[in-house]
C-alpha positions as CSV (number, residue, x, y, z in Angstrom):
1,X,117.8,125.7,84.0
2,X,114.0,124.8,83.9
3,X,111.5,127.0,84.9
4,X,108.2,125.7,86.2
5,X,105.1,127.3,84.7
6,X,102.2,128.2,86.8
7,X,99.7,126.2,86.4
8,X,97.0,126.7,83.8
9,X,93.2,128.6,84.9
10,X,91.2,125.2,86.2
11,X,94.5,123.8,87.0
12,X,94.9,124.9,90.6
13,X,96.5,122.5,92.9
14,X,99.0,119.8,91.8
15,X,99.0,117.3,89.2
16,X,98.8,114.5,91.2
17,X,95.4,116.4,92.7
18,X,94.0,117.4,89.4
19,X,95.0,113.5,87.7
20,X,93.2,111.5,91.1
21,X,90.2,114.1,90.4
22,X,89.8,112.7,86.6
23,X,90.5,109.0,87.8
24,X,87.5,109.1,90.7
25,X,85.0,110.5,88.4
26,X,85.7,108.0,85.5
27,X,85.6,105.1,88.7
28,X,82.6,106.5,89.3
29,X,81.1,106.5,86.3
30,X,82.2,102.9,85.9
31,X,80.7,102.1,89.2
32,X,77.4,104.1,88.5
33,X,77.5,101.6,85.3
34,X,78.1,98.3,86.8
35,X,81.3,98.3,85.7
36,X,82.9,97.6,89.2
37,X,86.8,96.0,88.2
38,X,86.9,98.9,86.0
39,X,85.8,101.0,88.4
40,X,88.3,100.1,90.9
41,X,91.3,100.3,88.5
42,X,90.4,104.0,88.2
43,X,90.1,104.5,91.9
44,X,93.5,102.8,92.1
45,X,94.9,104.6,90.0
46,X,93.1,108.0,91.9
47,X,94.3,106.8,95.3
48,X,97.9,106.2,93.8
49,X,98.0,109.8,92.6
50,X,96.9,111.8,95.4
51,X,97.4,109.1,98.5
52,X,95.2,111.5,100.8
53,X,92.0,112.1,98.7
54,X,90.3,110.6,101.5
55,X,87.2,110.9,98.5
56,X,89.1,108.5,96.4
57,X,89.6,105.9,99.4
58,X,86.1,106.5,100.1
59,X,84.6,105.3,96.5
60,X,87.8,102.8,96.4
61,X,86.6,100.8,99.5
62,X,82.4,100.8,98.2
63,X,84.0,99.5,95.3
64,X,85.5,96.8,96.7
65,X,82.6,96.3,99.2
66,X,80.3,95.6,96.1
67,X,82.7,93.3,95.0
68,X,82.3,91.4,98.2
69,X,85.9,92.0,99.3
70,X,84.9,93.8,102.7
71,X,87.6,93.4,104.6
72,X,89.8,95.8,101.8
73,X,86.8,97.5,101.7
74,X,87.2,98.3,105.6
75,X,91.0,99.0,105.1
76,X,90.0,101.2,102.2
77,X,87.3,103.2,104.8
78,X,90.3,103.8,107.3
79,X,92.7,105.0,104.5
80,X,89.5,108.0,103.9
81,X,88.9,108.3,107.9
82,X,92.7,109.1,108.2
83,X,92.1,112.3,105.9
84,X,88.2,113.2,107.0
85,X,87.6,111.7,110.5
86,X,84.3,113.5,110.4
87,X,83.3,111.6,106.9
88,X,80.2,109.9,108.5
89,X,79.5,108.0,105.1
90,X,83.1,106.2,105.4
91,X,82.2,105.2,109.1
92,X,78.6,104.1,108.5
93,X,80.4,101.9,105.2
94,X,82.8,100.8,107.4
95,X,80.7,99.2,110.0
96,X,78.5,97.7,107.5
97,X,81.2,96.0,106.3
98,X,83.1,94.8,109.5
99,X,79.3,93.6,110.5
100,X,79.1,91.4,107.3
101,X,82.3,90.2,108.3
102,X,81.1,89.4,111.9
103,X,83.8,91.5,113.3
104,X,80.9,93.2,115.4
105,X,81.9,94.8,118.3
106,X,83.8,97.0,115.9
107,X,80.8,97.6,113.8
108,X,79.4,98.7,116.7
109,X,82.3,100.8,117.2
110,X,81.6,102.7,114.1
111,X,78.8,103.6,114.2
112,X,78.8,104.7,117.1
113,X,81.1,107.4,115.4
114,X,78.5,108.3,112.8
115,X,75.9,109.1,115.4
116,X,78.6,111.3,117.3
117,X,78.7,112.9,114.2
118,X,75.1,112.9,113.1
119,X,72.9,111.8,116.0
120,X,69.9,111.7,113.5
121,X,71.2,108.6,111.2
122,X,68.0,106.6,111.5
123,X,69.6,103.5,109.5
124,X,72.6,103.8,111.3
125,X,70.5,103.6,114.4
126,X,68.9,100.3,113.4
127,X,71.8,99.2,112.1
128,X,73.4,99.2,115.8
129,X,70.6,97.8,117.2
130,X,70.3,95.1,115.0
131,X,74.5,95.0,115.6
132,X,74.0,94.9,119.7
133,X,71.3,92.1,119.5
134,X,73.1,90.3,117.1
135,X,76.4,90.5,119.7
136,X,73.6,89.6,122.7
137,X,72.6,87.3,120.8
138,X,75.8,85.1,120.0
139,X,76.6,85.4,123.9
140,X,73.5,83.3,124.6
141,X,74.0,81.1,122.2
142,X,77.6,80.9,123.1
143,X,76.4,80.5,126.4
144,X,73.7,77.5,125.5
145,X,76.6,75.8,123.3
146,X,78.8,75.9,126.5
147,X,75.9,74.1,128.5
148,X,75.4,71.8,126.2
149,X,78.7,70.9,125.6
150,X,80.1,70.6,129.2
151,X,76.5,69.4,130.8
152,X,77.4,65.8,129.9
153,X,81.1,65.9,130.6
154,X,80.7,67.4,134.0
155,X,76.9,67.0,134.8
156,X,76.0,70.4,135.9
157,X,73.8,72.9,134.4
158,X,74.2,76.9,135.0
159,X,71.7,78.4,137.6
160,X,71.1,74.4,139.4
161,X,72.7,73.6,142.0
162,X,73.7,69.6,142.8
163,X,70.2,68.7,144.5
164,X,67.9,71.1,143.3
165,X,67.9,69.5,140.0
């Protein structure tokens, strides 16, 4: 028969806990060094042993963000949003990234979260500016590729009617 012993003073909380807790700060210390693979081998290793340390997900995805793998990176930010929907961090990361990725209307999207959570965000304020003109933006220019594309096939121009030309 086995007994389990209670766990040791500092020890409180499971293993798994404790081991992911030792694993993000050595990620982090390899991140705060430059050392960025070996920074996200920890962090794997941290989001393996405790899957909802939304911390770990959180350091995981600016890992991979640095490593120019945004799109984990985002996956990563929505692991840690699952566990702390309030971390405003994770959303403002998370838009960055989807904006780099030109997947902008979800940029938007987040942080549009951040400033429900922290209305005072002054770089995620200019961020989403910068995110709505840049969406305004590709619409007119979406809009003057159309013309200039269908102008010679069908002769007409937006806003002129046949006549008025």
């Amino acid at each position: 028969m086995s007994t389990q012993l209670p766990p040791r003073p500092g020890e409180i909380g499971n293993h798994s806990s404790l081991a992911a807790g030792n694993d993000i700060r050595a990620g982090q210390k390899a991140f705060d060094a430059g050392r960025f693979h070996e920074a996200l081998f920890y962090l794997d290793r941290a989001t393996s042993a405790d899957e909802a340390n939304a911390e770990a997900w959180y350091r995981k995805g600016n890992c991979l963000h640095v490593l120019k793998r945004d799109l984990e990176a985002v996956r990563c930010y929505d692991r840690a949003l699952k566990y702390d929907p309030r971390a405003a961090l994770a959303w403002r990361n998370r838009g960055f990234c989807l904006m780099q990725s030109e997947r902008l209307e979800e940029a938007l999207r987040s942080y549009e979260r951040v400033l429900g959570i922290n209305a005072r965000d002054t770089w995620v304020r200019k961020a989403k500016q910068a995110t709505e003109e840049k969406i305004l933006l590709g619409s007119q220019l979406s809009l003057s590729r159309f013309t200039r594309a269908t102008t010679p096939v069908t002769g007409l121009r937006p806003g002129v009617r046949p006549g008025n030309a």
